[in-house]
C-alpha distance (Angstrom), angle and dihedral (degrees) to the residues before:
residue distance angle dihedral
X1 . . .
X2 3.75 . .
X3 3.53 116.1 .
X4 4.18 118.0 -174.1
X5 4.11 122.5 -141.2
X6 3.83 116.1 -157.4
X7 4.22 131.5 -176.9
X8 3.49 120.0 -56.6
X9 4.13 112.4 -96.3
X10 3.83 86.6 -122.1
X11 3.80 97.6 64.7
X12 3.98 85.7 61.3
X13 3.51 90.0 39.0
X14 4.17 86.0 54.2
X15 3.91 84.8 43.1
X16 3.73 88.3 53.9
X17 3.67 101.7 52.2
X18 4.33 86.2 49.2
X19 3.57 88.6 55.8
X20 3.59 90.7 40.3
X21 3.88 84.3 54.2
X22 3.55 93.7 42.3
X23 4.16 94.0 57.5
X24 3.93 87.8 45.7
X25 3.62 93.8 52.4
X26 3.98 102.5 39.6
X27 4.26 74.2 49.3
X28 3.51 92.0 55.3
X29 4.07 96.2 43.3
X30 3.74 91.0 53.8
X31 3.47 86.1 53.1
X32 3.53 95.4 52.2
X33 3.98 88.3 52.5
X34 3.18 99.2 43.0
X35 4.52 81.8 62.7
X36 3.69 82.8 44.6
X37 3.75 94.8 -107.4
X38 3.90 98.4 146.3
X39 3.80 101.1 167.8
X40 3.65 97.4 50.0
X41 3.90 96.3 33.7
X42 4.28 85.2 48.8
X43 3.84 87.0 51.5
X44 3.87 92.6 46.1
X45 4.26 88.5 50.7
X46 3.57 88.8 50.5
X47 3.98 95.6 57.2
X48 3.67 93.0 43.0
X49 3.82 84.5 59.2
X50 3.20 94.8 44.8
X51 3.61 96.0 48.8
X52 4.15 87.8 41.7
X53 3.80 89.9 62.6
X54 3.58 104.4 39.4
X55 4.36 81.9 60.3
X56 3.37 92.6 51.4
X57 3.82 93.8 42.1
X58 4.03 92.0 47.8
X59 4.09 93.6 53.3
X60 3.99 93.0 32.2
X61 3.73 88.9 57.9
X62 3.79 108.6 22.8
X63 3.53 104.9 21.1
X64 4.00 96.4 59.3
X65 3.76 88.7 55.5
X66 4.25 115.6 117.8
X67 3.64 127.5 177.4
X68 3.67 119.2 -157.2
X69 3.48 133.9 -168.1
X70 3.20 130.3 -156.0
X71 3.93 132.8 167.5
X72 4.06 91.6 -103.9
X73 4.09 98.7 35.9
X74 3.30 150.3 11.3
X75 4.00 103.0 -134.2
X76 4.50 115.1 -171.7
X77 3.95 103.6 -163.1
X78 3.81 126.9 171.4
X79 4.09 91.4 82.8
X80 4.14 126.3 54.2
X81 2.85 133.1 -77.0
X82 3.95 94.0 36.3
X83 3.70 105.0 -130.9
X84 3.86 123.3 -139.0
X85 3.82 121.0 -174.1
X86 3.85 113.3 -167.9
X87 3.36 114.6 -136.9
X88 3.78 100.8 -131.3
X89 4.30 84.3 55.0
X90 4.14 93.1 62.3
X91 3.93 112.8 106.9
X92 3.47 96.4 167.9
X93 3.85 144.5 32.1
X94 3.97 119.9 178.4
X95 4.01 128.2 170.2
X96 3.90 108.0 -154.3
X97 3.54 128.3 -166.6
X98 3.98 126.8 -167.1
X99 3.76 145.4 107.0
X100 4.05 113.2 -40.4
X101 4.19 94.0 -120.2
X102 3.83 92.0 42.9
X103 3.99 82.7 54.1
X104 3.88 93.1 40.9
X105 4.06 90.2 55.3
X106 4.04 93.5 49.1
X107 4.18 88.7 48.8
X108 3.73 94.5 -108.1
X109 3.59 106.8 118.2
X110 3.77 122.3 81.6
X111 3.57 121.7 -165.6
X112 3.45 138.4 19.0
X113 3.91 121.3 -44.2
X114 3.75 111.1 -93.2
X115 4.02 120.9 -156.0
X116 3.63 96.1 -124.1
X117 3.69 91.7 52.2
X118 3.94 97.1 47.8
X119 4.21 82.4 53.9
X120 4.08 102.3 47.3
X121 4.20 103.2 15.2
X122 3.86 127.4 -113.0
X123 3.66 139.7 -100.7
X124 3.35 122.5 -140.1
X125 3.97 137.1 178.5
X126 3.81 126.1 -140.6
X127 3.47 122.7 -158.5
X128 3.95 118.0 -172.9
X129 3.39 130.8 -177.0
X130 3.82 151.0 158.2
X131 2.78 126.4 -28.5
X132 3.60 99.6 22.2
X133 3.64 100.3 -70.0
X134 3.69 125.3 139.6
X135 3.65 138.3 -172.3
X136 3.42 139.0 -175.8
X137 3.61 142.1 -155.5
X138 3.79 131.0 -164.7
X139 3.67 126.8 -150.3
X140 3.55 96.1 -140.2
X141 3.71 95.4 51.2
X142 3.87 98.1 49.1
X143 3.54 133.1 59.4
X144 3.08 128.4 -134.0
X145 3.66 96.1 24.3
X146 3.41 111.3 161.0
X147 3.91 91.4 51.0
X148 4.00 87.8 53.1
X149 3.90 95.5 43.5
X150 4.21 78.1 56.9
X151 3.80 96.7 48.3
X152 4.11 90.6 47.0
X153 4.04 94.2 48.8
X154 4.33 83.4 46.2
X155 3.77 90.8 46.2
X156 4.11 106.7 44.2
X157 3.79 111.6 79.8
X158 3.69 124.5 -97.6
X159 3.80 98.3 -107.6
X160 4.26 90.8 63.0
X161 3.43 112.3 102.9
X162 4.07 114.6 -119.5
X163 3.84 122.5 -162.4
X164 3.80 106.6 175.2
X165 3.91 98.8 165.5
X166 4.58 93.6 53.3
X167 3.43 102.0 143.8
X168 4.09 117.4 -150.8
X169 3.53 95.6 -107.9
X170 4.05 100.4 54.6
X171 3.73 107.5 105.0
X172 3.87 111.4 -138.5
């Protein structure tokens, strides 16, 4: 059984609203030239660039991400090299939970910060395996999450060590 994990629906829906912010604010600059306001109109342009290429950034680099799972591997593709973790290699599988920056500092958080994260934390899973490989996943990036936290703890093998209640500020 292979079953495929893609983004989350609310990193396009975040991607949305900065295009959606982008179009109002390139509207709003040519305004602003059009009444021969340059400085404020230039400014304007510039954030609706800005905001322009951090959308297409956020779905160029998170949004073509998909996990699949298969009974031999776990396989992340969307960003090169593809990575493929065979199950029998894991050693260790932790689910963390804590503020995003505290996260960001220890090397835990993937991605971009999102605003709902900064406001109520993130959860995150780390996979590592032989040799010295490690991965890791991010609620807020994936969906389905829950369902593919389930099919990794049913697919590593029963010597790996699980810790799905680590806490950010446990030192390992």
């Amino acid at each position: 059984m292979e079953r495929t994990y893609r983004a989350s629906n609310g990193l396009y829906l975040y991607a949305l609203f900065l295009f959606i912010d982008a179009v109002a604010a390139g509207w709003e600059a040519w305004r602003r030239f059009g009444a021969e306001q340059v400085i404020s109109g230039a400014l304007l342009a510039l954030v609706a660039v800005i905001a322009l290429f951090l959308a297409g950034l956020l779905v160029w680099r998170w949004g073509r991400i998909r996990v699949i799972i298969t009974p031999e591997a776990l396989i992340v593709r969307g960003e090169l090299p593809v990575r493929r973790v065979y199950w029998a290699d894991v050693d260790r599988v932790r689910e963390i939970r804590g503020p995003s920056y505290d996260l960001s500092l220890r090397g835990l958080l993937p991605g971009p910060f999102l605003p709902h994260g900064i406001v109520r934390g993130e959860t995150v899973l780390e996979v590592i395996a032989r040799p010295g490989m490690r991965l890791v996943f991010r609620q807020a990036l994936i969906e389905g999450y829950d369902a593919f936290r389930q099919d990794v703890l049913r697919s590593i093998s029963k010597t790996a060590e699980v810790d799905i209640h680590a806490r950010w500020w446990r030192d390992d």
